[in-house]
C-alpha positions in Angstrom: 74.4 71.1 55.5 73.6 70.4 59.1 75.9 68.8 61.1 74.3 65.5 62.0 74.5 64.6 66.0 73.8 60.9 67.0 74.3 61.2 71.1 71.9 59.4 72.8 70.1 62.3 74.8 67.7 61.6 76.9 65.1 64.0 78.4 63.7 63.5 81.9 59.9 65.4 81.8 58.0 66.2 78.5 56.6 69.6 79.5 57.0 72.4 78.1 60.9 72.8 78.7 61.7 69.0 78.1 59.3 69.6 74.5 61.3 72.6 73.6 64.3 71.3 74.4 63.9 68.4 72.3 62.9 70.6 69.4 66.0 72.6 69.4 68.4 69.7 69.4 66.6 68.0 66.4 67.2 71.6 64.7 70.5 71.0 65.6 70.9 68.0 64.2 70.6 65.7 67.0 68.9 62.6 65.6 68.6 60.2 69.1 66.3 61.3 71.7 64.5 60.0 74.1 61.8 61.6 76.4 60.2 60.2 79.4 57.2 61.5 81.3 56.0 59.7 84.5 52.5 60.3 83.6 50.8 58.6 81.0 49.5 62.1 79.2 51.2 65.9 78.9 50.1 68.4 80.3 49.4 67.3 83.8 51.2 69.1 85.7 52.3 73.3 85.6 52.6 73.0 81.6 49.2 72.1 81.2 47.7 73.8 84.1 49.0 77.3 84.1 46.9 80.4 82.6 48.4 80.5 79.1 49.6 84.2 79.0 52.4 85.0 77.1 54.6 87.3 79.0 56.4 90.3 77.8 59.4 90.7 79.9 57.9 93.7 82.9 59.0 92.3 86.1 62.3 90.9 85.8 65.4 92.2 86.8 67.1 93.5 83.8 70.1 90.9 82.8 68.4 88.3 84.9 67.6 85.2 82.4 64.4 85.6 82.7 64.5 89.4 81.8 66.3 88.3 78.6 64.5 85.4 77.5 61.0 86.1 78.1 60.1 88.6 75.5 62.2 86.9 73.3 60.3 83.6 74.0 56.8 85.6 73.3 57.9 86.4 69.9 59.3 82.8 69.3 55.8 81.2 70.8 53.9 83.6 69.0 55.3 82.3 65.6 55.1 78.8 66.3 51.0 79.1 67.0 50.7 81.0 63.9 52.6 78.5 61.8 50.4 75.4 62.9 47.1 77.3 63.6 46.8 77.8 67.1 44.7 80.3 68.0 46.1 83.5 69.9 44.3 86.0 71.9 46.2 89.6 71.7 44.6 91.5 74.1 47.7 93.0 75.5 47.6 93.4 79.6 46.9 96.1 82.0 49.0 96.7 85.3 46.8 98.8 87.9 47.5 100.3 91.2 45.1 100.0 94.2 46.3 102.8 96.2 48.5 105.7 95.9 51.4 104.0 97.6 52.0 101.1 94.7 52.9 103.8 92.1 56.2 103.8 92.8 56.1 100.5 92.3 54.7 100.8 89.0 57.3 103.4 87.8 60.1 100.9 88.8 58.2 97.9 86.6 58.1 100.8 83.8 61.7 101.1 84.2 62.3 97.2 84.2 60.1 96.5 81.1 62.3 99.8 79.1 65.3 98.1 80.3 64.5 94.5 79.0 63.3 95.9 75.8 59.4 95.4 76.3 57.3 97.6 74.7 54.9 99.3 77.6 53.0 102.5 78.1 52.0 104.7 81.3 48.8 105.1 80.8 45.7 107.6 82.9 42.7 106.5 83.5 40.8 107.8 80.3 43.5 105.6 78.3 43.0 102.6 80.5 39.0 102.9 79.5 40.5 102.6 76.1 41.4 99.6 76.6 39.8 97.8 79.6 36.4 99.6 80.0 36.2 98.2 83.5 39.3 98.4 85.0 40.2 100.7 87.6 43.5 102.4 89.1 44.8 105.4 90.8 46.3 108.0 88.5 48.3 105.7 86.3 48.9 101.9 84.8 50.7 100.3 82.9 50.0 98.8 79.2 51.6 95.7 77.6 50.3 95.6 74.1 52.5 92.1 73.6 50.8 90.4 76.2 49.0 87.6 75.1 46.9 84.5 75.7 47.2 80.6 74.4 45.8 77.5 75.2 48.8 76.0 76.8 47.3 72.2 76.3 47.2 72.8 72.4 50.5 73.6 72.6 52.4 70.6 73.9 50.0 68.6 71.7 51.1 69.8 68.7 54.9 70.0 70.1 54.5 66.4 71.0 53.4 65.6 66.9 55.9 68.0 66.0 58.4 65.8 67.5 57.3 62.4 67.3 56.3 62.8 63.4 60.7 63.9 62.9 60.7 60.0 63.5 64.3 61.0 65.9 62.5 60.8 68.8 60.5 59.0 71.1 58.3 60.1 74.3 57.7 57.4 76.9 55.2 57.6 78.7 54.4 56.2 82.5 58.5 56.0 82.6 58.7 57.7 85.9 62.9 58.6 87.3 64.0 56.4 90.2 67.5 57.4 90.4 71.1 56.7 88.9 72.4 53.1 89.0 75.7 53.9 87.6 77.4 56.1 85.6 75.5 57.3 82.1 72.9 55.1 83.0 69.7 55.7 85.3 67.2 53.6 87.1 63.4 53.9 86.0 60.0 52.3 86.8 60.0 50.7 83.4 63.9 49.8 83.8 67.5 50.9 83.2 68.0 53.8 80.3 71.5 54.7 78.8 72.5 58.0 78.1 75.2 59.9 76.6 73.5 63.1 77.8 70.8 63.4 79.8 69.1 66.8 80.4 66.8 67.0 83.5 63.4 69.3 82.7 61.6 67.6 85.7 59.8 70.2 86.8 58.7 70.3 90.2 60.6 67.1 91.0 64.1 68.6 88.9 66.1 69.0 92.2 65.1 65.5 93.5 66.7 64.5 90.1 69.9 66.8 90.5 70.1 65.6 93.7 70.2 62.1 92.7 73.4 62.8 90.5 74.7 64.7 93.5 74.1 68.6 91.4 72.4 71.2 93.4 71.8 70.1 97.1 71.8 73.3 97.9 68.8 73.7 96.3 65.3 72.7 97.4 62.0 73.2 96.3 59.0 74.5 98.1 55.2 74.1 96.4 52.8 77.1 96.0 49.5 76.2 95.0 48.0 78.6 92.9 43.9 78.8 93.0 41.0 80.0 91.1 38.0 81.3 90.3 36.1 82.8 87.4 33.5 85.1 86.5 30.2 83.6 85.8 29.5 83.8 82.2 26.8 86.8 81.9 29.6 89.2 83.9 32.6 88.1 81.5 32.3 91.4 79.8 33.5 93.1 82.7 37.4 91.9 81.3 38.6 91.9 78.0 41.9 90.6 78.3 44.5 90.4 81.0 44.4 93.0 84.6 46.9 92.3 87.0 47.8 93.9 90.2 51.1 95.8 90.8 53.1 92.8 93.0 55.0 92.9 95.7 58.7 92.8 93.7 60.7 91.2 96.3 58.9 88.0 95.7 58.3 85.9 92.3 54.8 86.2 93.0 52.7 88.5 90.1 49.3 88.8 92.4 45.7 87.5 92.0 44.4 88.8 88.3 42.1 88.3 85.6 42.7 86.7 82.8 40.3 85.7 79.8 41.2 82.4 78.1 41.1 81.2 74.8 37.3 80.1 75.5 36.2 83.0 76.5 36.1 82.3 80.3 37.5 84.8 83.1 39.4 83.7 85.6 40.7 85.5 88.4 43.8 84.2 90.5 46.3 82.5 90.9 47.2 82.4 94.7 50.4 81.5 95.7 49.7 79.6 99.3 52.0 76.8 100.6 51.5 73.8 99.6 51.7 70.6 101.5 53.0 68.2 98.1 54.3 68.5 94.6 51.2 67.6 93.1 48.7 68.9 96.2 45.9 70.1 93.6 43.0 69.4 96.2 42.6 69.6 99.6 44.6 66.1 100.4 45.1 65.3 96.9 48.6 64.8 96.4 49.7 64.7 100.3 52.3 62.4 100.4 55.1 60.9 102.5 57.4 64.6 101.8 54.5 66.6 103.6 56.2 66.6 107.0 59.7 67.8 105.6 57.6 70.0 103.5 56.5 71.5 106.4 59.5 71.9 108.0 61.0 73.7 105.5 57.9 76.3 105.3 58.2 76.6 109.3 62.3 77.5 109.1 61.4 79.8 105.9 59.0 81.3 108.1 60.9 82.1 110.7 64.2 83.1 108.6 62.4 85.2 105.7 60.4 88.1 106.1 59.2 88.3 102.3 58.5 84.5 102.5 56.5 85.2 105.7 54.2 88.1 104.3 53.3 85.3 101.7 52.5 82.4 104.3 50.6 85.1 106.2 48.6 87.0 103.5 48.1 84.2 101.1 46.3 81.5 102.8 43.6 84.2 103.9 42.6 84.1 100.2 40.3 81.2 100.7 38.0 83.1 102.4 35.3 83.8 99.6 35.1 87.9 101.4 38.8 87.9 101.8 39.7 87.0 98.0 37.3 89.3 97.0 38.2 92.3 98.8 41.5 91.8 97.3 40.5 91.8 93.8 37.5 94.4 94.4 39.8 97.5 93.8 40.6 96.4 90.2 37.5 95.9 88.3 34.5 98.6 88.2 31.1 96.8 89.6 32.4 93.8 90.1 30.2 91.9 93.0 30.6 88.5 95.3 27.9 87.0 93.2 29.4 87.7 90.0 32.4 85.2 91.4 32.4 81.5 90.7 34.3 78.7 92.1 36.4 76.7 89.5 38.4 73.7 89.3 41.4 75.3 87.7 44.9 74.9 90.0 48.4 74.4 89.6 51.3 74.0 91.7 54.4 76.7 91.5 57.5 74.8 92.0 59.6 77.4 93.7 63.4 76.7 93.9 64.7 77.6 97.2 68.5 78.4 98.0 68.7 76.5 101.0 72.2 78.1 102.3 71.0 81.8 102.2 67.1 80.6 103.0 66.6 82.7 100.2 63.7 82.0 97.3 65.5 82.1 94.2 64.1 84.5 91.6 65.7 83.6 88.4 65.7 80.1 86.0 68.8 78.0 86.7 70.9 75.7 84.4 73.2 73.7 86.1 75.8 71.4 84.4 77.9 68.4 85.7 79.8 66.2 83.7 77.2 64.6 81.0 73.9 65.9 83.0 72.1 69.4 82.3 70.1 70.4 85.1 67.3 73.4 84.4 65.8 73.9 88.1 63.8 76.6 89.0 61.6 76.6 85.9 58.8 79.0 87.1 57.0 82.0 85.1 57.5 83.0 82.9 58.6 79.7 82.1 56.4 78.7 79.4 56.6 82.3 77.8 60.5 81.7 77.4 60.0 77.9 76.7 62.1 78.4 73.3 63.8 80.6 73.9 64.9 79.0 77.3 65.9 76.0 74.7 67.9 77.5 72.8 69.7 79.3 75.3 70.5 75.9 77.4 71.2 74.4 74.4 74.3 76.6 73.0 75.1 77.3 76.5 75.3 73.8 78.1 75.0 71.2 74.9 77.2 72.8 72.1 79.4 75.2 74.4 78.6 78.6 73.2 79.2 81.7 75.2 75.5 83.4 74.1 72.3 83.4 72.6 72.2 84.7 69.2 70.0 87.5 69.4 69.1 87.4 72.9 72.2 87.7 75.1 
């Protein structure tokens, strides 16, 4: 019989972590939780606006969280859609090299992937045909057969049904976090909210939140807005699933790639230039009173951290239309500047930055304090780990157990 848990829990941010998160507890038992989302629909920010692959564990470090959650949260993901009839696309993903020089590179993500369990192939260039007619590389790539693609809005919709149907908990909506009035209690547009726990999934505003309850002030976060653009229609064939670039490892950065979505539409990004706001989507959309300190922080970053300045350098340059090609030209077979269209498609990358060592952090992190759970840093492959991510914070940090089962 399960073991029936009547804390008040509240969850600040229904995205995908806060949803997940929610979900494990009620499997748990838990049977009084409250979510609250500042915007009065999900989705709106990175859990609604990101590509909708499923990741299977390449680039991470192995024994890094991510590296041990990510595959595990493909699997997990991958059930869930097939239980309530969400589509999937399984086109599994290619990795290809531009020049001689990355294929080092690509050995060492070979390496990773063996070591976190994924299932990959090196491939030559008469298997890459196989399976991406179009794509091109030099002497080898890499194949991810687990790879796959979702539509990312369909899933917090039926997550958000899922959970509000158990009748054990209830999302507010336009309740946006203000700060702590006093202890187990916290201050919110719509008023004062009690907790017993309360778990912070806040996205790209969770170390503003942390900070509030004095956690993490070492911690900071820095927006990357991620562009992009698609293939016109009649060209689509030129990709039948995902090709990505080898990346630049030091940085959590995966490269400008193509990706065809649930619909059937290509895109090709996303970038990963500084931004000037959490929510910077346009081109003074989202510019707010934080843009100077913003700012600041990209100007000491700059000056303090090479890998950080090869991305403030190189990335921008990508919204030149001849630029942004030229970097995508050496992947795709025929592709042309005509056969690239604008799209409204961006999101923001909330990168967590350890302010002491001016150092971008690379893995997820869980902090605890007291009756507060803190996930910061929840960047890809995020959403790919979402429950697996769950159930991790939740035996770890909730209910006090040393590991995952099955996963750590």
């Amino acid at each position: 019989m399960q073991r029936r848990d009547s804390r008040l829990i509240v969850i600040c941010g229904a995205g995908i972590l806060g949803l997940s998160v929610a979900r494990e507890l009620l499997k748990r038992g838990t049977d009084n939780i409250i979510l609250l989302e500042k915007e009065s629909k999900l989705g709106c920010h990175a859990s609604g606006r990101n590509s909708g692959v499923l990741h299977a564990g390449i680039y991470y470090t192995p024994d890094s969280l991510k590296a041990k959650l990510c595959l595990k949260g493909n699997l997990m993901m991958r059930e869930y859609c097939r239980e309530k009839g969400i589509p999937i696309l399984e086109t599994g993903k290619v990795i290809v090299t531009k020049s001689e020089k990355e294929i080092p590179v690509l050995e060492e993500l070979h390496k990773r992937a063996k070591k976190n369990g994924a299932e990959v192939n090196l491939i030559n260039d008469k298997e890459l045909k196989d399976i991406e007619p179009y794509a091109m590389t030099v002497e080898r790539a890499l194949y991810s057969p687990l790879t796959a693609v979702v539509d990312s809005k369909r899933v917090l919709a039926q997550l958000e049904r899922d959970l509000v149907s158990s009748g054990s908990v209830k999302i507010l909506k336009g309740v946006k976090f203000e700060g702590v009035k006093r202890n187990s209690e916290i201050l919110t547009s719509k008023g004062a909210f009690r907790f017993e726990l309360f778990i912070n999934t806040a996205g790209a505003y969770a170390d503003s939140v942390a900070h509030a309850f004095g956690v993490g002030k070492k911690y900071k976060i820095l927006p990357f807005k991620g562009t992009y653009k698609k293939l016109r229609k009649d060209r689509s064939y030129l990709v039948k699933g995902n090709i990505y670039p080898v990346p630049d490892i030091r940085n959590p950065f995966l490269g400008v790639h193509f990706t065809r979505s649930i619909d059937g539409t290509v895109y090709i990004g996303p970038t990963a230039i500084p931004a000037f706001g959490r929510e910077n989507y346009g081109f003074v959309e989202g510019v707010d009173g934080e843009a100077l300190g913003i700012l600041w922080r990209d100007a000491v970053l700059f000056f303090k951290n090479d890998k950080f300045r090869t991305v403030a350098l190189t990335e921008p340059r990508k919204y030149i239309n001849s630029l942004f090609f030229k970097d995508i030209s050496k992947m795709v077979e025929g592709i042309r500047m005509e056969d690239i269209e604008p799209s409204e498609k961006v999101g923001i990358r909330p990168q967590l930055v350890d302010w002491e060592k001016k150092e971008l952090v690379m893995d997820f992190l869980v902090l605890k304090d007291s009756d507060t759970v803190h996930i910061l840093n929840a960047i890809s492959p995020a959403f790919t780990s979402s429950f697996a991510f769950a159930e991790y914070v939740v035996d770890r940090f909730i209910f006090n157990r040393e590991e995952v089962k099955g996963a750590l």
